[in-house]
Structure formats: structure tokens, C-alpha cells
C-alpha positions in Angstrom: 0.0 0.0 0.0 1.5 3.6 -1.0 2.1 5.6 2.1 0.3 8.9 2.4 2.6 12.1 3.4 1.2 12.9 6.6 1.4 8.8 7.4 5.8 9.8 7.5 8.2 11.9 9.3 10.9 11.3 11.8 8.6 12.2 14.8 6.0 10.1 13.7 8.8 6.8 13.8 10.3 8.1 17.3 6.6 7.6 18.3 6.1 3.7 16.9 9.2 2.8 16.8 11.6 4.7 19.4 14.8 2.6 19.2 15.1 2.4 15.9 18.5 3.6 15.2 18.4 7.2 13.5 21.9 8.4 12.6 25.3 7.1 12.9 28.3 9.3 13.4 31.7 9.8 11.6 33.1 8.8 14.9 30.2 5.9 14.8 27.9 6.7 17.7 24.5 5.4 17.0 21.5 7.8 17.6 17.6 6.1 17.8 14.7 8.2 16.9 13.2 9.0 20.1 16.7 10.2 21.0 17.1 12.6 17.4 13.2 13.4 17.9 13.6 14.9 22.0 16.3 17.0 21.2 15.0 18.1 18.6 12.1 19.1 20.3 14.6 21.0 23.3 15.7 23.1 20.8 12.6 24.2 19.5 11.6 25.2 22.9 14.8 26.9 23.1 14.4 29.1 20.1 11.1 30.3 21.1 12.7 31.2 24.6 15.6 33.5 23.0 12.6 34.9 21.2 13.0 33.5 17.6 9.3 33.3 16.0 8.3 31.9 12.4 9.6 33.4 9.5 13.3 34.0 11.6 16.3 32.2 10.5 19.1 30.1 12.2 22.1 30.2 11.0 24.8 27.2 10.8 28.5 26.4 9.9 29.0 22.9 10.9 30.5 19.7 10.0 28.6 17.0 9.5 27.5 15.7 12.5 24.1 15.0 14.7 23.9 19.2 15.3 23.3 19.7 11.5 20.1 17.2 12.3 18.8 18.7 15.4 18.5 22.0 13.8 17.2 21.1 10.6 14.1 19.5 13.0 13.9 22.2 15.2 13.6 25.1 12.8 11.3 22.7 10.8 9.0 21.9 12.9 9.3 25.7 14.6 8.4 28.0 11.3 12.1 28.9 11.0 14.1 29.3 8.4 17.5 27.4 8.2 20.6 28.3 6.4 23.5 25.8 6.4 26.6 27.4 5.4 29.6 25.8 3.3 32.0 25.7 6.3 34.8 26.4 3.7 34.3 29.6 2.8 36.5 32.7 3.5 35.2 35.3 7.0 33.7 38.0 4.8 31.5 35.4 2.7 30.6 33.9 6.0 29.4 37.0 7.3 27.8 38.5 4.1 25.3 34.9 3.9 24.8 35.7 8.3 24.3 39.2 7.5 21.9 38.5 4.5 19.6 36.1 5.8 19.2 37.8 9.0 20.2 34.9 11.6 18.5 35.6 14.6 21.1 32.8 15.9 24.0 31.1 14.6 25.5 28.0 15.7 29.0 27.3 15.1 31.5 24.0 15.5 34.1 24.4 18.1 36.7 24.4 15.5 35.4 26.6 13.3 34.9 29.5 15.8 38.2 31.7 15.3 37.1 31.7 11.5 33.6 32.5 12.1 33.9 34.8 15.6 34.8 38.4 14.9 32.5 38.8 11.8 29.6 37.2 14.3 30.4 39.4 17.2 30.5 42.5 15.3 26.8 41.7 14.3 26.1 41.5 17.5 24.2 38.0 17.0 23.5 35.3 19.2 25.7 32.7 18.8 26.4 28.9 20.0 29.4 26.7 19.7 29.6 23.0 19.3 31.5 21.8 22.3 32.4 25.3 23.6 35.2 27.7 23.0 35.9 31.2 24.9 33.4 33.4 24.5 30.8 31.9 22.6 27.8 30.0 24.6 28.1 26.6 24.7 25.3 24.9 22.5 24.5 22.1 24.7 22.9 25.3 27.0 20.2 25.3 24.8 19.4 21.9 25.6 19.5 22.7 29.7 15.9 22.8 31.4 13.6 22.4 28.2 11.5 19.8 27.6 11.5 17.4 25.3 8.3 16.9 24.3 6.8 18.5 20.5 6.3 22.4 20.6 2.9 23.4 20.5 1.6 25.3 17.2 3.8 23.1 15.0 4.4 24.9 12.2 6.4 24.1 8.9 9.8 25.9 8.6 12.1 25.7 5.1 15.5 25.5 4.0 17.0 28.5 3.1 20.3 27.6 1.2 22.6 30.0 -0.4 23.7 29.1 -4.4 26.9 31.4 -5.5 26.0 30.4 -9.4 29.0 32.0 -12.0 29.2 35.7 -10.6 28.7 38.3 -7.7 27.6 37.1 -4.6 25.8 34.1 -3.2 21.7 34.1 -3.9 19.8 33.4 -0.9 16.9 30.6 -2.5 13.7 31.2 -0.5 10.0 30.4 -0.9 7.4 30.9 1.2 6.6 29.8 4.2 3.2 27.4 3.8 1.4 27.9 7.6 0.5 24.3 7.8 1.8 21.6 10.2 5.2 20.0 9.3 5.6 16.9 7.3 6.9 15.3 3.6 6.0 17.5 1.3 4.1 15.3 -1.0 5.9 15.7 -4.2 8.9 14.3 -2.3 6.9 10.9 -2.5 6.8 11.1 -6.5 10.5 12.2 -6.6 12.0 9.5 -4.3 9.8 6.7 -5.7 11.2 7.9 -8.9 14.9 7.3 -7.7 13.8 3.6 -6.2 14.1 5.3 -2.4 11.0 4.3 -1.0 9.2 4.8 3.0 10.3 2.1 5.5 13.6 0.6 6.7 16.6 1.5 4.4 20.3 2.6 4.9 21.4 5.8 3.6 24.9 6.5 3.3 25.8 10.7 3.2 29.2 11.0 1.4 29.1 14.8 0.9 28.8 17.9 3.0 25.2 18.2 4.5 25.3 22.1 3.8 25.3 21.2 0.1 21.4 21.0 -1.2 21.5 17.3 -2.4 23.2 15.7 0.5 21.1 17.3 3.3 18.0 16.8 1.3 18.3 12.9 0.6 19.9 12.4 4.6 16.8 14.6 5.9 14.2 12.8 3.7 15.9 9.6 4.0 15.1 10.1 8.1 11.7 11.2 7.6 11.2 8.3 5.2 12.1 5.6 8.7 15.7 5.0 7.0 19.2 5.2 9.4 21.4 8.0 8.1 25.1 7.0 8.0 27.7 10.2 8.1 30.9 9.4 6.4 34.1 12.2 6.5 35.9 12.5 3.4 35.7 9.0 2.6 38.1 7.5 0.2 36.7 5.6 -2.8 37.8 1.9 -1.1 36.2 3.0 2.0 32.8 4.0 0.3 32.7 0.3 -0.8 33.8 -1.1 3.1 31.0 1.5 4.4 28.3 -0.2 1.3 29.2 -3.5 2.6 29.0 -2.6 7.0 26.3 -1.2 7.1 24.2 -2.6 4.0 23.6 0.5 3.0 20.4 0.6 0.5 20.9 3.9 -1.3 23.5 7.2 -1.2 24.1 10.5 -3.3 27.1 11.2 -5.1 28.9 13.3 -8.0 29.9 11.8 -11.4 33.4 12.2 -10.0 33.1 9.7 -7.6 31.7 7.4 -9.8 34.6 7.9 -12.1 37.1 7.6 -8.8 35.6 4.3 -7.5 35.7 2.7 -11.4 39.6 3.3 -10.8 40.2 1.3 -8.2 41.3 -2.3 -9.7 38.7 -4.8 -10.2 40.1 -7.2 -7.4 39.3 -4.3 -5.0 36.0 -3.7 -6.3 35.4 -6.9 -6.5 36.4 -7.6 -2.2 33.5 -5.8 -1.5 29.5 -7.0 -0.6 27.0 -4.2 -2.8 24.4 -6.3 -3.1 22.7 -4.3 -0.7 22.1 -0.9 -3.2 18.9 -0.2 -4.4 19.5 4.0 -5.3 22.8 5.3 -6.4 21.7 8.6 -6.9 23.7 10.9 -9.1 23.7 14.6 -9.8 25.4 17.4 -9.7 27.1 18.0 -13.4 27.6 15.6 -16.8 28.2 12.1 -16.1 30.4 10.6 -18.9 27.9 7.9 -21.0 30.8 5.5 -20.4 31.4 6.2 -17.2 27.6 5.5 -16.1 27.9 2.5 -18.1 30.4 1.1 -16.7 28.8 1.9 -13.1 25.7 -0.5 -14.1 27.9 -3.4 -15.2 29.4 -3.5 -12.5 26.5 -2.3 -9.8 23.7 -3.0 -11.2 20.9 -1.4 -12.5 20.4 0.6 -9.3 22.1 4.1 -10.8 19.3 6.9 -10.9 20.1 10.6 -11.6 18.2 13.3 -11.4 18.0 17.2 -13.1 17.5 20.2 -11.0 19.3 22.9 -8.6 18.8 24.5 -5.2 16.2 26.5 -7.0 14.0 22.7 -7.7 14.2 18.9 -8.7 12.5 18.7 -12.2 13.6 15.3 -14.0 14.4 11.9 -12.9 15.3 8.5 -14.8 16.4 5.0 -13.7 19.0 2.5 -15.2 16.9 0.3 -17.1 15.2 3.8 -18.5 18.8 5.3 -19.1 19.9 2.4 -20.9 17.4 2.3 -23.5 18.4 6.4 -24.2 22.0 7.1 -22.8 22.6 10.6 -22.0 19.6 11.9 -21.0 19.4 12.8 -17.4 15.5 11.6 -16.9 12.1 12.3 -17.5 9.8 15.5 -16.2 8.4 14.4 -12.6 4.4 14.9 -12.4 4.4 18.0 -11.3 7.7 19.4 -13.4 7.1 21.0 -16.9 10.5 21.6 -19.2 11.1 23.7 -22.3 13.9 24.5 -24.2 13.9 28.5 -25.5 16.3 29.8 -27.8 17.7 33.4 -27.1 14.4 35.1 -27.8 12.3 33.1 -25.8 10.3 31.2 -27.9 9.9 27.5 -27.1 12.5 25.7 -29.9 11.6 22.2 -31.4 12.7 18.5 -30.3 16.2 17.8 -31.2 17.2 21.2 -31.1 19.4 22.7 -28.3 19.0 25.6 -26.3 18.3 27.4 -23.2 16.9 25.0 -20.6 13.9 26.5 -18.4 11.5 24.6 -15.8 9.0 25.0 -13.2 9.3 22.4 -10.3 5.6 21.9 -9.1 7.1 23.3 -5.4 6.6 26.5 -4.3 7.9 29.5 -6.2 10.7 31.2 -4.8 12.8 34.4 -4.8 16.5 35.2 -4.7 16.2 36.7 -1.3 16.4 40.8 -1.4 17.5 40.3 -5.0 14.6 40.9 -7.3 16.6 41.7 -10.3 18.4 38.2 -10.1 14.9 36.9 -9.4 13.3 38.3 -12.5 16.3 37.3 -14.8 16.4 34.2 -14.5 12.6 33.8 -15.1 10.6 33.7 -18.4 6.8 33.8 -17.2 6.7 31.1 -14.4 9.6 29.3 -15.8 13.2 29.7 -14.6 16.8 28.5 -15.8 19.8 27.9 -13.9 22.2 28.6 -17.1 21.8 24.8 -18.5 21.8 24.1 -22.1 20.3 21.1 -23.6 17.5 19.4 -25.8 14.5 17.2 -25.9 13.7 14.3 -27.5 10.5 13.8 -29.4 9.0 12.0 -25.9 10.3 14.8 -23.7 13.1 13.6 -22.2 16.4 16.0 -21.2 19.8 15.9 -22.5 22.0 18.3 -21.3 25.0 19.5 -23.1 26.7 22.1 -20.5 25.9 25.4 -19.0 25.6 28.1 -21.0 28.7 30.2 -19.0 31.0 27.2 -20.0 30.2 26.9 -23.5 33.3 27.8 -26.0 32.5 29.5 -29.1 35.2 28.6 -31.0 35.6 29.6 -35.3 32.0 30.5 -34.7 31.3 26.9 -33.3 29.7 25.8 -30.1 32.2 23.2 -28.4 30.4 21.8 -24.9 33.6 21.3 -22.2 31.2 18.1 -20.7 31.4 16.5 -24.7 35.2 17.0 -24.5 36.1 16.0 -21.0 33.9 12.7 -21.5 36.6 11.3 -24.3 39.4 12.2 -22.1 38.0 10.5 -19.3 37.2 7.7 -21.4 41.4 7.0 -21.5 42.8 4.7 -19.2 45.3 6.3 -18.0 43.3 9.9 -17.1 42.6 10.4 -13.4 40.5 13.6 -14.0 40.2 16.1 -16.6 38.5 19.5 -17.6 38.4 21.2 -20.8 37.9 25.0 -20.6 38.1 27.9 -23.6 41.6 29.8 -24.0 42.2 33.3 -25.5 43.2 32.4 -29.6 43.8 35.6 -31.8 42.6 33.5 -34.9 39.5 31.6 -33.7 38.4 33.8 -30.8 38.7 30.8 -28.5 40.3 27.5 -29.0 40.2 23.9 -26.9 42.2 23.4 -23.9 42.4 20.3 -22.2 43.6 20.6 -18.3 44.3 16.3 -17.1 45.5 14.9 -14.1 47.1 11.4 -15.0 46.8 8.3 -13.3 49.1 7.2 -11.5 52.2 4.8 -13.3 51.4 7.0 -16.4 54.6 7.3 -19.0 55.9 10.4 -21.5 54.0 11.2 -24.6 50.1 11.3 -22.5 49.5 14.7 -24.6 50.5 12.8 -27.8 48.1 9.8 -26.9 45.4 11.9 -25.4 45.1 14.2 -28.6 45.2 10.9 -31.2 42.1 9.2 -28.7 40.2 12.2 -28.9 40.8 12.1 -32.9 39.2 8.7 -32.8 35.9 10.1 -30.8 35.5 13.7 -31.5 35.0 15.8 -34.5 38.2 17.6 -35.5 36.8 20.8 -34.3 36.4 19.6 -31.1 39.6 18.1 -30.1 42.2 20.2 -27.7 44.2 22.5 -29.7 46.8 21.9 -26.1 46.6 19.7 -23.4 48.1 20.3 -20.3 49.0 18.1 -17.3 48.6 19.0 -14.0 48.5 17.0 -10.6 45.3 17.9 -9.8 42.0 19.8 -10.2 40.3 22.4 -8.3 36.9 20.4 -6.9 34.5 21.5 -4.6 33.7 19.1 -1.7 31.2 17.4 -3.1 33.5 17.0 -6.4 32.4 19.5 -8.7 34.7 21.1 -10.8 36.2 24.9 -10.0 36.0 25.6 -13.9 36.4 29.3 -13.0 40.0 28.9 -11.0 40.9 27.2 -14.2 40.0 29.8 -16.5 41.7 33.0 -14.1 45.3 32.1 -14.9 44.7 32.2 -18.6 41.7 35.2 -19.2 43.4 36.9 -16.2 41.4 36.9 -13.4 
């Protein structure tokens, strides 16, 4: 029988079944859901005693860890917004994301207070740190004489992430607050089933920061859908696989990159380990290489999904068995998802024909907070693009090509980096690569390909790199140079820095 929205939620399974273990620590400490759901509650009783009320924001740069859960459920069920903040980022960005979403609080790991402290206490703002440090309040105060039973006048709260897209500052994504009593929001049901993660007792394994949108959004749905959350801290790619096989884990997120990263390890290590357990390897985040994905499914299974969308909204999804029947499209519209492709006037462009990608969601409409001129740009009547290029197929499925700020116009020719970097990837002796567009007084740009080789690699990988790209690419398309470095710029969650590359040759 399907499972009804307000039949799920993390309270609801503290209530009928209270020892069920909830999340497991990086140091491995095992938390049930009666433990998550009381403090949980505390600190929702302790936000309305420093006077916080719905529609105020808390504020957090923290690892990831049981405090990243606690809050997200007490400014849930509390009418709060919450803003995780990418606990790599420079003072001054920490303090403009603080200063912009008007943190009423801000919680703070121990170790990250000397980074976080002056720009906090200049703003005067209440703020907590995880296991103490001089002159912050300690956050287990918060905890100290409040009950732990459910607030009353529950109220739903949102996420309020913060997406730094190609240039100025970071956007504050915010949508309304709804008024009604917290639980799944019901698309989440059609999204999830989509992806093979269904309600009821699962493992999910987090391999990425929880302040990113993906990873906190699967590990927080995952709990309200009765799973255990497993936290994992910087995991190598041989340790993914012992996690998979210690804790049966039934279904993770990750980045093409560490698909590609765990297909290098040598099949007698791949092979050591128990995955018969996976039922979602969910995938996201940029272009996975057609042969890379491949690969994944021989080997895994067909239990990769992948999905299309952004902080701003999830909008397609597609299994293995679909995937293999079209490779290269990253999935289908969801029910309540509508996709068009525009060219540069705005008029809706024909199947097979690439151009600007634009969506609405089916969840509620949002703004770039305080930015209304970000907010209407990136709208065309109640649809909205990220930057994505791509096409249809005549039954409405997306392919991607790249985003439209990566695209090199080369000669008068559109070259897609993602097209590029898949062929080099495709080498066996290629750890990582990127492709960006160089200066070239003739062609206006020309092809650059930027590779980190494996490791045991010989002389002459240019010379062999350029001939294999030959073999896959039109002559247009292959790397006019290719450079070796020994590695590449990645976010956390393994997407690539394509802007640090570009700097040292466009000058900054």
C-alpha cells in the first residue's frame, strides 16, 4: 500500500518505533529516533525562549554531524528558516550569507569559531558553539531545562540555502513559508519513488557535506522516510565500498566524480566488497560521462538513478533500465515538473534542437532573497533557468550539453567542455580532466584540455590523449593543447572549480 505524506516523518517513527536507530556518526555513535526526535524538540523550545518566531532564520557552519540534524528539525517543525553554510568559505563570505539572511542565531563547530567569531560578534548575533570555545555560549545550553516533548503550534519551517552560481555574490533561495503543520511534502513521494528510495527501513549512506542541497536533502528525507542515516568524513573511494558493505547500505548521493574515482580502483578491489545491498545510487550534480555510467551498471547494477534540477527545484528523474534504452539523458519530467527549451528570444525551440533549458518544479515559487533583479532574470513567465543548455527528445526527455557560461564559441562553433572532458576521461590512464576555452587571436577561443594522470602514467600522454580524442570527436572539437597538472580544483562534493581554471589564462 502507498504511504500517504502525513502517514511519514521522523517524529512520527520516534513515536512507533523509538529505538530504531536514526543516525550514525563519523566517529560511529549510534542515535535512535526518540533520542534525534527529543532533542530536537529542546531546541525548539529553546528558540522560542531567546525569542526567535516563524519566518526568523538560524544560522549554521557545521560539520557534519548530529547538530546539522537537530537543527534542521527544530527550525522545521518551529516555522524557522534554516541556512546551512559551506564551512569552507573565506570570513567575509561567512558574514555577508549571516548578515543576508538575518540569523537571529547562529550556531557554530568548536573548531570553526576563530574563522567564524569576529565577523559574528561584530553583528552582534547570538551565537552557540559545538563543544564550547571562549566566549561563545556553549550549545549544549540550549538543551538545559527544556522539555522534550513536540512544541505546541507546530508549524512548517524551510531551507533557506545560499547558491553562488557563476558571478557576484551568493543568492539566498527562499520560498514561502506554507502555515500548515510539518511533514513530507508530498511531491517528495513522486521524486523518491522515482529514484527507487521508497518509505520504511533503508540505509542511507551521506558522502558529501550536508550544507550542500543534495546531500542534506536525501539524509533529511531519508530520516523522515524511517531510513538510518550514515555520516561518512571524506571518505576514500575503497572506503565508500567497506561502508556499502558494513552497514548494507540501500541507497547514497554522489557526483559523477566519484563514480569515475571508484571505477579506478582495480577490479580485485571492487570486487572484495559486498554491494548487493544498493537499491538508489543517486547521481547529480554535473555531466556524467555515457561511459562512465555504463560502466557503473555493469558493475553495480541497475540501481544508478540521476536526477535534473538545482537548489532553486528537482525537475527530472530516470532509472537505469530507462537510461539504458536512451544514454545521455538525465531523466524524464516528474508529475508535477514542466521543461522547455527557449532559444535566445524566448520562444519555445523544437525536439532535437538545443537551447536554453527552463523549468518550473511543481514546489513552491521562490525568490532570490532581497535580490529581485536576479529573481526576474532568471525567469521567463513562471519558468526559470539555472544557465543549462540542452534538448528534448521527441518523448520529452532531457539531454544536457553544459551550462551556458561554459560553452566555448570557437571559429564561430559551439564546443560543450562536458562533450570534450567525457573522451578524455574515457582513457585509461586519465585520473581527471576538464576542458575549458583559452584566448586564440585567430578563432576567438580554441580547446584546452587541463588532465590529471593516473598514477604509473609514462611520456607522450599529450601525444596519446590528442590521437584518442581524434578517434571520438570531430576535428573541431579536439584540444588544440593539453596540459598536465597534478590535480584539479573540486568543490567538496567533487564539482569542478572551472572558474579557478579559466583565471590564470583570461586573467582573473
Amino acid at each position: 500500500m502507498p504511504v500517504a505524506a502525513d502517514e511519514l516523518g521522523l517524529f512520527t517513527t520516534a513515536r512507533t518505533d523509538p529505538d530504531r536507530t536514526a543516525v550514525v556518526d563519523v566517529a560511529g555513535r549510534a542515535v535512535s529516533f526518540a533520542q534525534l526526535a527529543e532533542r530536537a524538540n529542546q531546541l525548539s523550545h529553546a528558540f522560542r525562549s531567546l525569542g526567535l518566531r516563524p519566518g526568523d532564520c538560524v544560522a549554521a557552519v557545521v560539520h557534519n554531524g548530529l547538530p546539522f540534524f537537530e537543527l534542521r528539525l527544530a527550525t522545521w517543525q518551529s516555522g524557522l528558516y534554516f541556512t546551512p553554510i559551506n564551512h569552507h568559505l573565506a570570513e567575509p563570505e561567512i558574514g555577508y550569507v549571516v548578515a543576508n539572511c538575518e540569523a537571529g542565531v547562529v550556531v557554530v563547530d568548536a573548531a570553526l569559531t576563530a574563522r567564524c567569531g569576529p565577523v559574528l560578534e561584530a553583528a552582534g548575533i547570538q551565537r552557540f558553539a559545538v563543544g564550547g570555545a571562549p566566549g561563545w555560549r556553549d550549545y549544549e545550553e540550549l538543551f538545559h531545562g527544556q522539555p522534550s516533548t513536540e512544541p505546541p503550534d507546530r508549524t512548517a519551517g524551510e531551507l533557506m540555502l545560499y547558491t553562488s552560481g557563476t558571478t557576484g555574490r551568493p543568492k539566498g533561495v527562499r520560498r514561502a513559508l506554507t502555515g500548515r503543520e510539518p511533514q513530507v511534502p508530498p511531491h517528495y513521494l513522486d521524486f523518491m519513488a522515482r529514484l527507487d528510495i521508497v518509505p520504511g527501513r533503508g540505509l542511507h549512506l551521506v558522502l558529501s557535506p550536508l550544507h550542500h542541497a543534495a546531500p542534506g536533502a536525501f539524509a533529511f528525507v531519508g530520516l523522515n522516510f524511517g531510513h538510518t542515516v550514515v555520516l561518512s568524513d571524506r571518505a576514500t573511494p575503497e572506503q565508500v565500498l567497506q561502508l556499502v558493505e558494513e552497514h548494507r547500505v540501500t541507497s547514497t548521493f554522489t557526483v559523477p566524480t566519484v563514480l569515475h574515482r571508484l571505477l579506478r580502483l582495480p577490479a580485485e578491489v571492487r570486487e572484495r566488497y559486498n554491494t548487493s545491498s544498493l537499491r538508489s545510487v543517486v547521481h547529480a550534480g554535473a555531466p556524467c560521462p555515457v561511459e562512465v555510467k555504463h560502466r557503473c551498471i555493469e558493475w553495480l547494477g541497475p540501481v544508478l538513478t540521476e536526477f535534473y534540477g538545482a537548489t532553486e527545484g528537482s525537475v527530472t528523474a530516470v532509472r537505469s533500465s530507462e537510461w539504458l534504452t536512451r544514454p545521455g539523458t538525465v531523466g524524464y519530467p516528474l508529475s508535477a515538473a514542466e521543461v522547455r527549451i527557449l532559444d535566445e528570444q524566448g520562444e519555445p525551440l523544437p525536439a532535437g534542437e538545443v537551447g536554453a533549458v527552463y523549468f518550473r518544479s511543481g514546489i513552491t515559487g521562490f525568490e532570490y532573497f532581497k535580490d529581485p533583479d536576479k529573481t526576474a532574470a532568471a525567469r521567463h513567465g513562471d519558468l526559470i533557468t539555472v544557465g543549462d543548455v540542452g534538448y528534448l527528445d521527441e518523448e520529452g526527455w532531457l539531454f544536457l550539453c553544459d551550462r551556458r557560461t561554459d560553452l566555448i564559441l570557437s571559429g564561430g562553433v559551439n564546443i560543450y567542455p562536458a562533450e570534450v572532458e567525457a573522451a578524455l576521461l574515457a582513457h585509461p590512464e586519465v585520473a581527471d580532466a576538464a576542458v575549458i576555452g583559452v584566448p586564440d587571436e585567430e578563432w576567438g577561443q580554441s580547446v584546452l584540455g587541463i588532465v590529471q594522470p593516473a598514477p604509473g602514467t609514462t611520456g607522450g600522454l599529450a601525444d596519446r590523449l590528442a590521437e584518442h580524442c581524434r578517434e571520438r570527436l570531430a576535428g573541431f572539437k579536439v584540444p588544440r593543447r593539453i596540459e598536465l597538472v597534478p590535480d584539479l580544483p573540486r568543490t567538496d562534493t567533487g564539482k569542478l572549480l572551472r572558474r579557478e581554471l579559466r583565471a590564470s589564462h583570461w586573467g582573473g
